[in-house]
C-alpha positions as CSV (number, residue, x, y, z in Angstrom):
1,X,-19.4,-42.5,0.9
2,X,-15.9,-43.7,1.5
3,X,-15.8,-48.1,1.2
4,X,-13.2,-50.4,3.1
5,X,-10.9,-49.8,-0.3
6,X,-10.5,-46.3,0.1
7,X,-8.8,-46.9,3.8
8,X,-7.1,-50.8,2.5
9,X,-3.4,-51.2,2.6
10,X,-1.7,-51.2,-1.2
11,X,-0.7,-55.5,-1.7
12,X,2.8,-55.0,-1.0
13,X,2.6,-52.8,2.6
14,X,0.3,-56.4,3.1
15,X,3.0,-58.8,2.0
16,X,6.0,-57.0,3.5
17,X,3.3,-57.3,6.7
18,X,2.7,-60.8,7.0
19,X,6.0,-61.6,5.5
20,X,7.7,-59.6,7.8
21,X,4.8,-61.3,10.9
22,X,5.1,-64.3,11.1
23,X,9.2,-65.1,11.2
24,X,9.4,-62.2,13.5
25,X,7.5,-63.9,15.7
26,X,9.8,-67.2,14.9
27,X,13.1,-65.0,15.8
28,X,11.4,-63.8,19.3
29,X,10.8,-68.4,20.0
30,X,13.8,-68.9,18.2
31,X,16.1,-66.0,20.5
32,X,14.3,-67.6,23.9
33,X,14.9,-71.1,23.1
34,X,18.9,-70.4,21.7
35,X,19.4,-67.9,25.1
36,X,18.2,-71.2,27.3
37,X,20.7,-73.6,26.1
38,X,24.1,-73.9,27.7
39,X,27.3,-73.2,26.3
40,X,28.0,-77.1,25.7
41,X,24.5,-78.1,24.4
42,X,25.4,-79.5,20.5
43,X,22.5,-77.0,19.2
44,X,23.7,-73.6,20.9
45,X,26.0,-72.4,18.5
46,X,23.5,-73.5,15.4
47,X,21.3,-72.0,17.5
48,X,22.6,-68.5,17.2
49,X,23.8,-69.0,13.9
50,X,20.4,-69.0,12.7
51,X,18.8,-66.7,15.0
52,X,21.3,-64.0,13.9
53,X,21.6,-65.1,10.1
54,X,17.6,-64.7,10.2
55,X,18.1,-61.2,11.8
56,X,20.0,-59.5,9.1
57,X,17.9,-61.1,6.7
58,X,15.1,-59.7,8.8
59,X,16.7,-56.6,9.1
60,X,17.2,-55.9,5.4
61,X,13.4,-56.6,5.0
62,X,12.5,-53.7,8.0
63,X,14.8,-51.3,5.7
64,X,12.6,-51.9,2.8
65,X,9.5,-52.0,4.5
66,X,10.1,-48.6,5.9
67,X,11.2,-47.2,3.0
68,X,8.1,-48.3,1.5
69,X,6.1,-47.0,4.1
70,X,7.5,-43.4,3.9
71,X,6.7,-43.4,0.1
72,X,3.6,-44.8,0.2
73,X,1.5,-44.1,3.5
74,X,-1.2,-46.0,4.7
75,X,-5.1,-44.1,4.5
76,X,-6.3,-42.5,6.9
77,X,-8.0,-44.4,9.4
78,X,-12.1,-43.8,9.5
79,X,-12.9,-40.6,11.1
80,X,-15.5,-42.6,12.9
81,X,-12.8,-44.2,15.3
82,X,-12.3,-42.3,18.0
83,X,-9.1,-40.0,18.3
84,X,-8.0,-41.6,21.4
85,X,-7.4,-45.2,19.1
86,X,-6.6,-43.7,16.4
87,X,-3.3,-42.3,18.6
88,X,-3.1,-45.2,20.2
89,X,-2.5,-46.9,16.9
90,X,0.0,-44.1,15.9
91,X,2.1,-45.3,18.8
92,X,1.9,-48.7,18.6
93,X,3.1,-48.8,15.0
94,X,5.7,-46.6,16.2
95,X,6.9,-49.0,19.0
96,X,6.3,-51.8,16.5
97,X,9.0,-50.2,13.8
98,X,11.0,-48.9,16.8
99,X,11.4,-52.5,18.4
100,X,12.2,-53.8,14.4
101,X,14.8,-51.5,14.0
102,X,16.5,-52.3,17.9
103,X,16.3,-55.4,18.3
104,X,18.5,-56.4,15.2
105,X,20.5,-53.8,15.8
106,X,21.3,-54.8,19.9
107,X,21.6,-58.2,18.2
108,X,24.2,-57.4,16.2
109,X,26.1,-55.1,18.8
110,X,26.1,-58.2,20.9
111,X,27.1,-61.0,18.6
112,X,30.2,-59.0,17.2
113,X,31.6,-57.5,21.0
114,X,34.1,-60.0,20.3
115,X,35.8,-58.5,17.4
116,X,34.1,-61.1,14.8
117,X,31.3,-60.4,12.1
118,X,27.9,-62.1,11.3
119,X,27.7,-64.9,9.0
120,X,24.6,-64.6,7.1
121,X,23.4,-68.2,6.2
122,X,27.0,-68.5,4.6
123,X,25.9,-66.2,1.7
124,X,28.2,-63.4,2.9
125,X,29.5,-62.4,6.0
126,X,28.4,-58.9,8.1
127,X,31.6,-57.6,9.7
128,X,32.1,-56.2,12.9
129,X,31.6,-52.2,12.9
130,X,33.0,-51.3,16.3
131,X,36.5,-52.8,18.2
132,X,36.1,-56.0,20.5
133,X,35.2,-55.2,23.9
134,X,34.6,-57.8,26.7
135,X,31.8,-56.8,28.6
136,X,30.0,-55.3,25.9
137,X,28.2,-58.2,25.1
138,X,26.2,-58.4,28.5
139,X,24.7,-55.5,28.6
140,X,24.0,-55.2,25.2
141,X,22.6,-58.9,25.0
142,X,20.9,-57.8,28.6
143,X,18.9,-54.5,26.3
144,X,18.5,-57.1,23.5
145,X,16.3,-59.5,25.9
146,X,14.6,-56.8,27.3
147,X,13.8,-55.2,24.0
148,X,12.7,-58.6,22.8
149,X,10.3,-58.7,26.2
150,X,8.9,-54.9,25.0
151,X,8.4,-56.1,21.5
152,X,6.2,-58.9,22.2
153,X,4.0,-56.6,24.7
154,X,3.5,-54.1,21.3
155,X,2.5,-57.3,19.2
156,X,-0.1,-58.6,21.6
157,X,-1.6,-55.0,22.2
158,X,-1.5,-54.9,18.3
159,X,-3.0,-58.0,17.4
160,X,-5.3,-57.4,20.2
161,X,-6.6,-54.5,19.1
162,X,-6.6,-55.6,15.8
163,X,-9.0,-58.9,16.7
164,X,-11.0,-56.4,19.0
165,X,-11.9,-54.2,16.0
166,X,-12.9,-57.4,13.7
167,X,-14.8,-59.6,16.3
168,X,-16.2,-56.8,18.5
169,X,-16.6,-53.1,16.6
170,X,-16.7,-55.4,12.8
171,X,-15.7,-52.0,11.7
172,X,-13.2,-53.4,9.0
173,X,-10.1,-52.0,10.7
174,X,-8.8,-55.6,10.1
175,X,-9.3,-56.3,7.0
176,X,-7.1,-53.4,5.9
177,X,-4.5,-55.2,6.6
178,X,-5.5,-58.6,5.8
């Protein structure tokens, strides 16, 4: 007989998880609150600094989480879960790694259309990869919001699910991750 242990995340898949969780969420507050202030408010341009210092940083971390994931993949879920979720899982961790992966990247497109790199808390700066382009950075900002909207629809069907399967089914789909 097969125990929760058997199907549990290793510690570091958990701590690149809920390290990874919880200041994504901040960037997605953080994004909505810097794209709401006008051009002359004294906080928009510390605003994005941070938002888009906290991306790379963010950004490094998805890179090593994924590398981490391809050489060390989760357990199986329980063959007592239905096919059905267990797909539906598939593709929301799919959509979840998608949206990490495009949203820094729109993010960056955006903040360097003008020609400039991304300073990264000061440490070092990220420079531009592609030649200034005005225009570029409205509809790339425009895919950035809209990606951001996207992403927040995975989490909640994630965490969702995720609560459904500990309050509801107490199958111990939860606590893999926890």
């Amino acid at each position: 007989m097969r125990t929760l242990d058997d199907f549990r995340f290793d510690w570091v898949a958990r701590c690149l998880h809920w390290g990874m969780a919880v200041p994504l969420l901040g960037m997605v507050g953080w994004g909505y609150y810097s794209a709401n202030l006008n051009f002359y408010d004294p906080m928009y341009h510390r605003a994005l600094y941070w938002h888009r210092s906290m991306g790379v940083v963010l950004f490094g971390a998805f890179l090593i989480r994924t590398a981490w994931r391809l050489g060390h993949p989760p357990a199986p879920l329980p063959e007592v879960m239905p096919a059905w979720q267990r797909h539906a899982a598939f593709l929301t961790q799919l959509g979840l790694y998608l949206f990490m992966f495009l949203l820094p990247v729109t993010g960056y497109v955006t903040s360097t259309s003008d020609g400039r790199g991304v300073d990264v808390f000061g440490w070092w700066e990220l420079p531009a990869w592609l030649p200034p382009n005005s225009g570029r950075e409205t509809w790339m900002g425009t895919i950035h919001g809209m990606a951001a909207i996207l992403f927040c629809l995975v989490v909640v069907i994630h965490i969702t699910a995720a609560l459904k399967h500990h309050f509801i089914h107490r199958d111990g789909i939860f606590r893999r991750m926890w």
